[in-house]
Residue frames as qw, qx, qy, qz and C-alpha x, y, z in Angstrom:
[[0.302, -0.175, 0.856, -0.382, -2.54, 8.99, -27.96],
 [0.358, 0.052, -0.836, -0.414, -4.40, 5.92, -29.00],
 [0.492, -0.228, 0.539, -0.644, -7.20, 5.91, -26.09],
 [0.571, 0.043, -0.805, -0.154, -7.81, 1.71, -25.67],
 [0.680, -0.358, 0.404, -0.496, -9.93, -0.07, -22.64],
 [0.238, 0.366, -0.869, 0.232, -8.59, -3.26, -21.28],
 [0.693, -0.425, 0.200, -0.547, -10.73, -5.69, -20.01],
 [0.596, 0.174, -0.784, 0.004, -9.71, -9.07, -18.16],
 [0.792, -0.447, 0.010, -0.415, -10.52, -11.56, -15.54],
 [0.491, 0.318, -0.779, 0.227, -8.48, -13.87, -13.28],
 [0.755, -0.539, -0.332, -0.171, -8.72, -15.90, -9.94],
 [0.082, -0.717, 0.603, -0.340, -6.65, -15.04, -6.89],
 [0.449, 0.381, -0.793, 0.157, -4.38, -17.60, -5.65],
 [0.310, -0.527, -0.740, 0.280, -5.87, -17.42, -2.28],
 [0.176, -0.861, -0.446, 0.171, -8.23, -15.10, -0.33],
 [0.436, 0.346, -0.262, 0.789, -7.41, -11.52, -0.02],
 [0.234, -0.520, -0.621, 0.537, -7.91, -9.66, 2.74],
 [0.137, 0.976, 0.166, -0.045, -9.42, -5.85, 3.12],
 [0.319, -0.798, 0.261, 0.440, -5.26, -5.06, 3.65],
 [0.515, 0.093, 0.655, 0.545, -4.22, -6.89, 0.92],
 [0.432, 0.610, 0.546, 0.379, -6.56, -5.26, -1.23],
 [0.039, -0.987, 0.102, 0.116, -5.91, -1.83, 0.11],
 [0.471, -0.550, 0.474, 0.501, -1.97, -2.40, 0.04],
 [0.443, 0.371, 0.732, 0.361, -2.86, -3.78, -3.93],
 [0.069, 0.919, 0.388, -0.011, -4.86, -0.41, -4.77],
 [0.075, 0.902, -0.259, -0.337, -2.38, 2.42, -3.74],
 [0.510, -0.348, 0.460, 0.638, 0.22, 0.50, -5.69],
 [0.377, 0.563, 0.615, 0.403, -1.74, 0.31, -8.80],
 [0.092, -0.980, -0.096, 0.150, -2.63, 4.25, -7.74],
 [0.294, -0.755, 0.401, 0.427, 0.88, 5.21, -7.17],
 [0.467, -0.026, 0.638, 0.612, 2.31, 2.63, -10.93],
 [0.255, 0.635, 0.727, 0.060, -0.96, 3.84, -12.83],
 [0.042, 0.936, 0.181, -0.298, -0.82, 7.38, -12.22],
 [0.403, -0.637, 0.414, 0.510, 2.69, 7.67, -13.59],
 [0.362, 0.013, 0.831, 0.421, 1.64, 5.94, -16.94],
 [0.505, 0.084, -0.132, -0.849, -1.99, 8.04, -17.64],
 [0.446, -0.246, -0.835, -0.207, -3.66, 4.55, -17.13],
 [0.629, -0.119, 0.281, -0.715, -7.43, 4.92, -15.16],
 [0.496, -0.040, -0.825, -0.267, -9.39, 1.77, -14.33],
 [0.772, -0.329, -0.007, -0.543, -11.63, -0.08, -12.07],
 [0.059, 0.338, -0.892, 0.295, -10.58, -3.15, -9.56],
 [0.630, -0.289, -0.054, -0.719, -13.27, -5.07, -9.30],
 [0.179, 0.386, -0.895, 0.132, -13.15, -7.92, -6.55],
 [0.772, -0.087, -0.168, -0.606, -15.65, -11.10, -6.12],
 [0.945, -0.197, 0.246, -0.084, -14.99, -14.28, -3.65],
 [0.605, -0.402, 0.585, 0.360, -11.23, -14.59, -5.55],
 [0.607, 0.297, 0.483, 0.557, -11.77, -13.31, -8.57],
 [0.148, -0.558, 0.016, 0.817, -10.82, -10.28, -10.24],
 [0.374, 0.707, 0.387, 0.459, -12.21, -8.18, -13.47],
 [0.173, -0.646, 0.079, 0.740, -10.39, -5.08, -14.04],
 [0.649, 0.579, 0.236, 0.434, -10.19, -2.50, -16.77],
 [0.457, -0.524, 0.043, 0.717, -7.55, -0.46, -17.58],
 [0.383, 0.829, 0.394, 0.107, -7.78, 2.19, -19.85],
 [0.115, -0.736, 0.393, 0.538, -4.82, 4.81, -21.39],
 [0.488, 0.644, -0.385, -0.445, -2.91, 4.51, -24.67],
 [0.944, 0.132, -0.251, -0.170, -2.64, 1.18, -26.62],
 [0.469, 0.518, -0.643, 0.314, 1.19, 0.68, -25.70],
 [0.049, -0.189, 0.787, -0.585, 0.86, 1.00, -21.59],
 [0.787, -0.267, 0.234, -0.504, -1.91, -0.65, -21.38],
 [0.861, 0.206, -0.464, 0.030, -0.47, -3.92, -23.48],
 [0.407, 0.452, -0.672, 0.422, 2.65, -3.37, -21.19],
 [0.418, -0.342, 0.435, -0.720, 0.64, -2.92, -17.98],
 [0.925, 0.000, -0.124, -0.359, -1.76, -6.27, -18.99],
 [0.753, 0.329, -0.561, 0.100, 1.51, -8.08, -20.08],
 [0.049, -0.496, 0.577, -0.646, 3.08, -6.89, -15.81],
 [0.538, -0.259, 0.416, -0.686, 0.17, -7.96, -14.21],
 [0.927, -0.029, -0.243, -0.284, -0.28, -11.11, -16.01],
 [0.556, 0.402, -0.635, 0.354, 2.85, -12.42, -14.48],
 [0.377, -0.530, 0.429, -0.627, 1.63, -11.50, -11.33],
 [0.257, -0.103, -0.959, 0.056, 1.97, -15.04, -9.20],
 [0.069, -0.053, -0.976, -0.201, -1.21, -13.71, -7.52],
 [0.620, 0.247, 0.479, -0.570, -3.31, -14.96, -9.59],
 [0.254, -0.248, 0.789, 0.502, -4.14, -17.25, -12.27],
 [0.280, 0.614, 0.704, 0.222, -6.18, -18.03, -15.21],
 [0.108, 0.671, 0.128, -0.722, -5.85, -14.49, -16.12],
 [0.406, 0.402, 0.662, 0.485, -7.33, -13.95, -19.79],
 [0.103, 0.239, -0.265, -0.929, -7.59, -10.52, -21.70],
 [0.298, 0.503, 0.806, -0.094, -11.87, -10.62, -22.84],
 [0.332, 0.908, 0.212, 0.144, -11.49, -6.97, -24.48],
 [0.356, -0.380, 0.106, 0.847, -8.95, -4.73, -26.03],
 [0.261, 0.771, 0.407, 0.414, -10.94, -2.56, -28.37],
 [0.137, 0.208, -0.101, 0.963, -10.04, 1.59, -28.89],
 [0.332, -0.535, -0.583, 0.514, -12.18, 3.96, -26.80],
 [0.030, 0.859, 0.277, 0.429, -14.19, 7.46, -27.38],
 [0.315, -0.752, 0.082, -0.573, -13.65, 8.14, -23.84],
 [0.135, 0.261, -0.829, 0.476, -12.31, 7.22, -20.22],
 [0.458, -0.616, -0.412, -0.490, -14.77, 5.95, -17.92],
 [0.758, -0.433, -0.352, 0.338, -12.69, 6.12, -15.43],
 [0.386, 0.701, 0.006, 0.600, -11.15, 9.72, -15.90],
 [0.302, -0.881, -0.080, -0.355, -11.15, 10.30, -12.55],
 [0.828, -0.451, 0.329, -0.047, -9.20, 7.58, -11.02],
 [0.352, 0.481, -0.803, -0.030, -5.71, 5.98, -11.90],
 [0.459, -0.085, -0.879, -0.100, -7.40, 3.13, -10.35],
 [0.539, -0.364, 0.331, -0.684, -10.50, 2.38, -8.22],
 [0.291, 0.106, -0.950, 0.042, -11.46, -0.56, -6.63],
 [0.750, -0.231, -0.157, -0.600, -15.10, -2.42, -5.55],
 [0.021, 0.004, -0.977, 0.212, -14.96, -5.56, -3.09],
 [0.684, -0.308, -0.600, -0.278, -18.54, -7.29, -3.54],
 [0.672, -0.154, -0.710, 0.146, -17.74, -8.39, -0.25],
 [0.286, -0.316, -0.525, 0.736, -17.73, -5.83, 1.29],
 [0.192, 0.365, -0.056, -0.909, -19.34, -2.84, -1.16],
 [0.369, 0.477, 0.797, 0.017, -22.63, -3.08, -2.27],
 [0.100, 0.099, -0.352, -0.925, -23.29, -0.70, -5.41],
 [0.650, 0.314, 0.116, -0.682, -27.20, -0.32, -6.62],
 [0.699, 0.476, -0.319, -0.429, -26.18, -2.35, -9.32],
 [0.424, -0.432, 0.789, -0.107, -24.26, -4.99, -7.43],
 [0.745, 0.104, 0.658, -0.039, -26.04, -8.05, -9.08],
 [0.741, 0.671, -0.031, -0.007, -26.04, -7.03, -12.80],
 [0.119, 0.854, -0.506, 0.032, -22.58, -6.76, -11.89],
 [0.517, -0.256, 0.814, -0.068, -21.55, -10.34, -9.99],
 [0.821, 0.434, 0.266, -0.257, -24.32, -11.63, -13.20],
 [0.630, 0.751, -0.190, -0.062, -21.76, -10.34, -15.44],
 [0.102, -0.663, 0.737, -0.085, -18.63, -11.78, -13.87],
 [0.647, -0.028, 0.762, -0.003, -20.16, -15.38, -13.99],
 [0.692, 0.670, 0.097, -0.248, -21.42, -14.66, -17.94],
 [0.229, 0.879, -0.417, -0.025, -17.68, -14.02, -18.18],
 [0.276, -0.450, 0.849, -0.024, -16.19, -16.92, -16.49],
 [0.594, 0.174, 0.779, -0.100, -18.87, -19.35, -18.00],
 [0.006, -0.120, 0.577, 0.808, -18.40, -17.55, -21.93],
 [0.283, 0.514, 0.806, -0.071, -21.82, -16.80, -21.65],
 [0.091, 0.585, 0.304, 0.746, -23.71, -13.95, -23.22],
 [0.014, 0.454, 0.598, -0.660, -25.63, -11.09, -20.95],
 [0.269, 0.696, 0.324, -0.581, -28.62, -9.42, -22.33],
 [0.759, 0.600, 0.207, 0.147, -27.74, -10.57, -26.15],
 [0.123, 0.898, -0.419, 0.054, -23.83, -8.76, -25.28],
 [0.740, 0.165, -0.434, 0.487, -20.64, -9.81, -24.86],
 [0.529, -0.715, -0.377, 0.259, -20.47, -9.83, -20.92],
 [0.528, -0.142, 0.100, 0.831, -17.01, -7.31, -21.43],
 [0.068, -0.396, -0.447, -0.799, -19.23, -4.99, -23.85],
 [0.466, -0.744, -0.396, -0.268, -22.34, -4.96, -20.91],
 [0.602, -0.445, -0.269, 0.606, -19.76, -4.55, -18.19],
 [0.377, 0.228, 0.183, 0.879, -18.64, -0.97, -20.14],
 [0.231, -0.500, -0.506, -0.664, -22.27, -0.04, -20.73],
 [0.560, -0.695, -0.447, 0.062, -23.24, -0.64, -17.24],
 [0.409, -0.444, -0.053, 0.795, -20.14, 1.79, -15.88],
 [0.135, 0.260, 0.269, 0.917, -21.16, 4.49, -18.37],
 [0.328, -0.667, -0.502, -0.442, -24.63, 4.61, -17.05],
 [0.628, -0.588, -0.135, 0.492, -22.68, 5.60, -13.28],
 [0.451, 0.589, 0.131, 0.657, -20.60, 8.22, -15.52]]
C-alpha cells in the first residue's frame, strides 16, 4: 500500500445544518471504512477542509466522488503528497463544526482555513503542510 494524505477545500452550496452534517459523517463512516480511507471533516461558516488519507488509488478515486458532489463548489485538491503515517488511524472519518466545537486550537485552525482560501502562507508553511503539523501535535 502506497500510504498518501489528501488535502482539499471547498464551499457548501448552502448552510448545513447539525443533521446534515451528522447524516454527511456516518456516510463517509459507513463508504470510508470499506475502502481503509481515515480522515478529518472539518466544517467553518460553509466551508469545508478535509483530509483523507489511505492508499494513492482510493484516495484519487474518493477525491475524484466527492468532487462531483453538487454540494459544494470551488472544491480544489491543496495536497497530495505520500505519508509516514495516518493521523487519523483511528477514524474512517471524523468531523469538527467550528460552529459548534471549539478545540484548544480552534483559531490556528479557522487562521489556517483563510491562509488557504486567500493562497496565503502560515508561519513561513504552506497552510496544507501547517494544517498536518498542527493534527500531529493532537496525535
Amino acid at each position: 500500500m502506497s500510504l498518501h494524505q489528501l488535502v482539499y477545500i471547498s464551499r457548501a452550496t448552502q448552510p448545513f445544518s447539525n443533521e446534515e452534517l451528522t447524516d454527511l459523517l456516518v456516510n463517509a463512516k459507513n463508504n470510508n471504512s470499506s475502502q481503509d480511507i481515515t480522515g478529518n471533516l472539518i466544517y467553518n461558516g460553509g466551508m469545508f477542509l478535509q483530509v483523507l488519507e489511505g492508499d494513492k488509488k482510493s484516495v484519487q478515486a474518493l477525491y475524484d466522488k466527492i468532487a462531483l458532489d453538487s454540494r459544494h463548489t470551488k472544491v480544489r485538491n491543496i495536497y497530495f503528497e505520500p505519508a509516514e503515517y495516518r493521523l487519523f488511524s483511528r477514524w474512517s472519518m471524523n468531523m469538527v463544526n467550528l460552529e459548534c466545537d471549539k478545540p484548544k486550537n480552534i483559531q490556528t485552525i479557522k487562521d489556517i482555513i483563510d491562509a488557504i482560501d486567500e493562497d496565503k502562507l502560515v508561519d513561513g508553511m504552506s497552510p496544507p503542510v501547517k494544517l498536518l503539523k498542527e493534527f500531529s501535535t493532537i496525535r
